[in-house]
N, C-alpha and C positions, 0 to 999 in steps of 0.2 A: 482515383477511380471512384468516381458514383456509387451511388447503392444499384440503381437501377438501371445500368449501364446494359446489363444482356438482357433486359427486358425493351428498352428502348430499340435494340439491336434488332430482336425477333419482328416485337411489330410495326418497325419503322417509325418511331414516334422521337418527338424531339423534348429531352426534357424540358419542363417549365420554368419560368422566370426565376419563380420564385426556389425551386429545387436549384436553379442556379448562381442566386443568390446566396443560397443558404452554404453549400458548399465551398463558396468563393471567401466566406467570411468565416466558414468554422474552423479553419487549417491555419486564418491567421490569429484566433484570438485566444489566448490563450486563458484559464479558468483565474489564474492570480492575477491578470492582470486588468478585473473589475475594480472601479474605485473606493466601493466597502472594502472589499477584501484586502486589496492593496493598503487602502488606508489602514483596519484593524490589523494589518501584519505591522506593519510602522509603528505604531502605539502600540503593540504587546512589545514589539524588539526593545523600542528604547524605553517601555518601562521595567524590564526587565532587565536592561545595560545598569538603570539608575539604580534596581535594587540589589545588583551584584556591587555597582562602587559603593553604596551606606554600607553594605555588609562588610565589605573590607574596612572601611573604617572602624565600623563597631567592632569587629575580630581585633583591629590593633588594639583600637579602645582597651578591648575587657582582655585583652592579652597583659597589657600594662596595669590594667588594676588586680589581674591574677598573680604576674609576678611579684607586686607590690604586695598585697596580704599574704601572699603564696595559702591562702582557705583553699582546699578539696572543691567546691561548690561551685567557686568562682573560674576554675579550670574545666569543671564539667559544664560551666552556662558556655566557656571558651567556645568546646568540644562539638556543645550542641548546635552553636550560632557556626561555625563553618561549614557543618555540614547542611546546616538549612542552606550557605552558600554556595556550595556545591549542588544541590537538587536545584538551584535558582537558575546555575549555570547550565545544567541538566535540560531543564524546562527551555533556555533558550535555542539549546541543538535544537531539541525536540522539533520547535517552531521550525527552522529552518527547513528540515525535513519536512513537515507539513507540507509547506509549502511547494517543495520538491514533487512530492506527491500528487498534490493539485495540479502541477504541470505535467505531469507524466501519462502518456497516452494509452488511452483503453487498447492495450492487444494478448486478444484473446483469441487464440485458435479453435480449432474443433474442440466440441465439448461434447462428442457423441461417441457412448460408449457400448459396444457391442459384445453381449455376455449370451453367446450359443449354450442353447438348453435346451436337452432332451426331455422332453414331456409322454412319458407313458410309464408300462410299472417296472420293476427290475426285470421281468421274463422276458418283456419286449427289448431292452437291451438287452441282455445276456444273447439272445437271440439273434441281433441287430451285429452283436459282439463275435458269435459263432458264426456270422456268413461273411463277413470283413475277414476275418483268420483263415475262411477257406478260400474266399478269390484270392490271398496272400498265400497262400500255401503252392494254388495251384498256377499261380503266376511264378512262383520263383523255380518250381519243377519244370 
C-alpha cells in the first residue's frame, strides 16, 4: 500500500512514475544486501573466524607451556587469552545480529499519546467534582 494511496483516491490523481518506481524497488531491496555492506559483513565475519582459530591455537599453545612450568602467570596469561577468545566469538554473534537488524522492517504503529488534563484551580474541580456526584446521585434515585 502507497503512502499516498487515499490521497490519490480523493483527488483522482494517478500516482507518478517515479512514486512508482520507488515503491516497486523499496519492498525488494533489502539494506544488507548493498555491496559495501555486504562486502564489510564478509571481511569482519572471516576476520573474525581467523582470529577465533589463532586464538585456539595460542590457548593450546600456552596451555602446554603452562602445564610444562605449571608458573601461576603462565596459567593466568592461559585464563586471560580465552577469554579474549570468547569476547572474539561474542563480537561475531554480535555481527550476525547486526546484520539481522539492518534487514528488519521499520514497523511502528501509533505513537500518539493522549494525557486528558484539566486546566483550572482545585475550586473549579471540586466544583466540576460536586455536579458529576449529583447528576450520579440523582440518576441512581
Amino acid at each position: 500500500m502507497a503512502t499516498f494511496d487515499g490521497l490519490d483516491k480523493v483527488f483522482g490523481s494517478e500516482p507518478s512514475d517515479l512514486q512508482k518506481h520507488v515503491e516497486s524497488v523499496k519492498s525488494t531491496l533489502k539494506k544488507s544486501e548493498t555491496h559495501d555492506i555486504k562486502q564489510d559483513y564478509e571481511m569482519s565475519r572471516a576476520n573474525l573466524h581467523n582470529l577465533v582459530m589463532k586464538g585456539q591455537e595460542a590457548v593450546d599453545g600456552i596451555l602446554d607451556v603452562a602445564r610444562a612450568s605449571d608458573h601461576p602467570r603462565a596459567y593466568e596469561v592461559a585464563g586471560q587469552l580465552i577469554k579474549h577468545v570468547a569476547d572474539t566469538t561474542d563480537k561475531l554473534i554480535d555481527l550476525q545480529g547486526k546484520m539481522k537488524e539492518l534487514d528488519k522492517e521499520d514497523k511502528k504503529g501509533p505513537s500518539t499519546v493522549n494525557n486528558t488534563m484539566f486546566v483550572g484551580s482545585t475550586a473549579d474541580l471540586q466544583k466540576m467534582l460536586k455536579k458529576q456526584k449529583d447528576i450520579n446521585n440523582t440518576e441512581s434515585t
